[in-house]
C-alpha angles and dihedrals in degrees: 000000000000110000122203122239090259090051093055085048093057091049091046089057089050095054097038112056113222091019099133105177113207089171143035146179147165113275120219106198124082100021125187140155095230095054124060101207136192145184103217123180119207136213090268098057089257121144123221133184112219122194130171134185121237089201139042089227082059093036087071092045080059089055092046094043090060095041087061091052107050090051099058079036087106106021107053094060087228131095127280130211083237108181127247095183147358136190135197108226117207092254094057094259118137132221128208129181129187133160128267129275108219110230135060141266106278106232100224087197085079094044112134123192093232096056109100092219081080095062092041085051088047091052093042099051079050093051087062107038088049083061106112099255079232080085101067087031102064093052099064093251122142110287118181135181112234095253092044090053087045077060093041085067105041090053088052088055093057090059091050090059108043078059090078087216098096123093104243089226082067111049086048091052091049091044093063096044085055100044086048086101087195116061079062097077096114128140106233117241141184101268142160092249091211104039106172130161093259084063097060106069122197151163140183118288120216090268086057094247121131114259136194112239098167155348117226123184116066105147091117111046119128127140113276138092115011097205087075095072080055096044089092093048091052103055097040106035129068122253102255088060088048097058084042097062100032080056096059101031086057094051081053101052115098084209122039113257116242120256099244091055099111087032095063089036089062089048079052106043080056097052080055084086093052087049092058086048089059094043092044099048087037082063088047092228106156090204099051091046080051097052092039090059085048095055088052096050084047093056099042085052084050102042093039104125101016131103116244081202116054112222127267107259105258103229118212109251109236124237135191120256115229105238095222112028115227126228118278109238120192092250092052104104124243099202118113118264108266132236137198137242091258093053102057090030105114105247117257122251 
């Protein structure tokens, strides 16, 4: 069930005592199928943000969501969605309401290295993922292993492809991404799980400079692979900004972060397309599933011909120098000393 604007103001004065809305209006940022959203105003010039689910199953990503929140609430130095009031729906929906963060969503397709609002992306991405996973678990939020979350995925593309709607090119290439066993050392961390530019909020400082004021869209943290909260980056930014933002984030990190991580972030950022597919045919909207099929087809058609994994560097093999070169003579030959295939094989880990 989609509800209007009105009706998600009616519902956020049930759940706030005192809220009286006196506006309200569609909200752009943090959209799902699955969440009816909504900007309201009340009496006392105070704005809410208002979001309901249509479904029990997204009802507990709602929960979650807020769970998530109210525990970096104090640790990330920006500001939460912390909920001032929720409400069960006879259905088994749930309704949150918190109040609005003032800024607005940082499109990571203008992202230039030299802005400082990619270090500070870089630093804040690093504050979360340095929070003790003991954070998110004890709270009862999603914690995987990195090979159970290396399953996690295959199962899900299984279940891209019994949908029929996925171009076979890419569920091979995905497959051996994910069978590259590899690439998965990672060591799991507290993350947002769906970090996009419409999540990271933020507004001018008084030196004119961009700055981060919050951070909405929670709904899917859980403890697990830290490329995800880069997937979006990945697939928006340039490069440059990219590199800008792994660099700092790196300096930030109280771990290393392990080598595959932007490598596994673009695989993700690519089973993104496959996530709005569930979403859209769990919603049961023929013209998102039918979007959603589009999009596929438009990445297989753009990745078609290049390599997820880079390869491995090929390395010269040495060889002695005589210490006194002999004569060349017309039968020597001139071709190049060859090597075999173990020796210019990349060692095994």
């Amino acid at each position: 069930m989609t509800r209007t604007p009105f009706q998600l103001a009616a519902l956020a004065s049930a759940a706030v005592p005192g809220l009286d809305p006196v506006a309200a209006g569609p909200f752009p940022l943090d959209p799902g199928h699955a969440i009816d959203v909504a900007s309201v105003e009340d009496g006392q010039g105070r704005s809410w943000i208002v979001r309901c689910s249509a479904s029990p199953a997204a009802a507990v990503a709602l929960d979650a969501g807020a769970a998530a929140a109210a525990l970096v609430a104090r640790r990330l130095g920006v500001s939460v969605p912390l909920s001032r009031g929720t409400l069960t729906l006879p259905e088994g929906g749930r309704v949150h309401v918190h109040v609005a963060i003032p800024g607005q969503g940082l499109r990571l397709s203008a992202l230039e290295p030299q802005f400082a609002i990619a270090s500070a992306l870089g630093k804040l991405i690093a504050g979360l993922h340095n929070l003790e996973p003991e954070v998110f678990e004890d709270a009862g939020l999603e914690t995987y292993t990195s090979d159970e979350y290396r399953q996690r995925r295959l199962t899900d593309l299984d279940r891209a492809a019994s949908t029929g709607r996925v171009p076979a090119a890419l569920l091979t290439r995905w497959e051996e991404a994910l069978e590259n066993v590899a690439i998965w050392q990672f060591v799991p961390v507290p993350i947002h799980g769906a970090l996009a530019g419409r999540h990271v909020l933020v507004s001018l400082g008084d030196d004119g400079e961009a700055v981060i004021r919050g951070v909405v869209g929670w709904r899917r943290a859980k403890v697990a692979d830290p490329a995800d909260d880069f997937a979006a980056l990945v697939r928006e930014a340039d490069p440059p900004a990219v590199i800008e933002v792994a660099r700092t984030y790196a300096r930030s990190r109280t771990t290393r972060p392990d080598r595959h991580l932007l490598t596994r972030a673009k695989l993700v950022s690519e089973l993104a397309f496959v996530t709005d597919l569930f979403d859209a045919l769990a919603a049961g909207y023929p013209e998102a599933v039918d979007y959603a099929t589009h999009t596929l087809q438009q990445l297989a058609d753009q990745v078609e011909g290049t390599d997820l994994i880079p390869a491995p560097p090929t390395r010269p093999v040495p060889v002695a120098e005589p210490s006194e070169p002999a004569p060349e003579t017309e039968e020597q030959s001139t071709q190049p000393v060859p090597t075999t295939e173990a020796e210019d094989a990349e060692p095994t880990r």
